[in-house]
N, C-alpha and C positions, 0 to 999 in steps of 0.2 A: 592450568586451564584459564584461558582469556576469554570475558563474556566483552559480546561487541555490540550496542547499540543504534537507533535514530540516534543524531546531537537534538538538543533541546530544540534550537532555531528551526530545525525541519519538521519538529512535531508538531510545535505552534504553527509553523507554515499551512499544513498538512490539515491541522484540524481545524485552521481557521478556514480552509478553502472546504473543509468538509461541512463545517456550519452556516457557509453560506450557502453551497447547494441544498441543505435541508431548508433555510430558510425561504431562497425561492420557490423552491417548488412547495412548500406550502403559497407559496403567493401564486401561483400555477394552479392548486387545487381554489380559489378562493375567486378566479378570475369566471364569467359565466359562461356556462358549455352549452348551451344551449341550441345553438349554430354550429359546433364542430361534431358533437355527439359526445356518446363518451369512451371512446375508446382513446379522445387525447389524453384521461384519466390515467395512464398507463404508466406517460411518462412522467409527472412529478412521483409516481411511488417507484417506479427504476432508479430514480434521481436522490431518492430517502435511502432504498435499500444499498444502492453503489454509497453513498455518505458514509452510512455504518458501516462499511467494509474500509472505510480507508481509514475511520476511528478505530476500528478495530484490530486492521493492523500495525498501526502505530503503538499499540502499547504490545503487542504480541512479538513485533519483528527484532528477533534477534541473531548474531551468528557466536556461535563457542568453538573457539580454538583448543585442542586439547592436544598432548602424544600422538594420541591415537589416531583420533581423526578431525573431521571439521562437520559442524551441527550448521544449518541453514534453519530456522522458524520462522514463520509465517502466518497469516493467517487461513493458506490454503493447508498449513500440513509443516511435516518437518522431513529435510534430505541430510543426507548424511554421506561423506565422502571418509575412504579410509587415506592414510596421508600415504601407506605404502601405494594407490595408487594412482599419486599425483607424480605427475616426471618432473616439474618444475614450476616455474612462475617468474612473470616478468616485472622488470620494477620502472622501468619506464613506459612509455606510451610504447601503444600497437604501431601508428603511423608517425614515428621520428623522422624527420630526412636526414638528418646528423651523423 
């Protein structure tokens, strides 16, 4: 059984771009609304709640290669394929011209 993760580079990627949408959007809630109303309110907390989803799948997302079958995790859930009912897999690209 083979566990498959993020590489390091993509988590730090990932959760630096995640830190910075929490950051602005606190600078969104700190700006005055007073003229817009406040339903713009909306979007710096979409912009916190998406952040936390992408921190959160980065330390969740993983795939396990096993005999058996293949495990997908995520932060929505976990899939699961049996390998009897994989017919193959490709090892180069989809659109080769070669």
């Amino acid at each position: 059984m083979e566990e498959f993760t993020n590489t390091t580079g993509m988590k730090i990627f990932y959760s630096a771009i995640a830190v910075f949408m929490i950051g602005f959007s606190f600078f969104l809630l700190n700006i005055d609304h007073s003229k817009a109303g406040n339903g713009v309110l909306a979007i710096p907390v979409f912009l916190i709640l998406f952040a936390l989803l992408i921190l959160i799948s980065q330390f969740r997302r993983k795939i396990i290669i096993s005999a058996d079958n293949i495990v997908s995790i995520n932060a929505f859930g976990k899939k699961e394929i049996l390998t009897s009912n994989i017919k193959g897999c490709r090892s180069r690209r989809k659109n080769n011209i070669y």
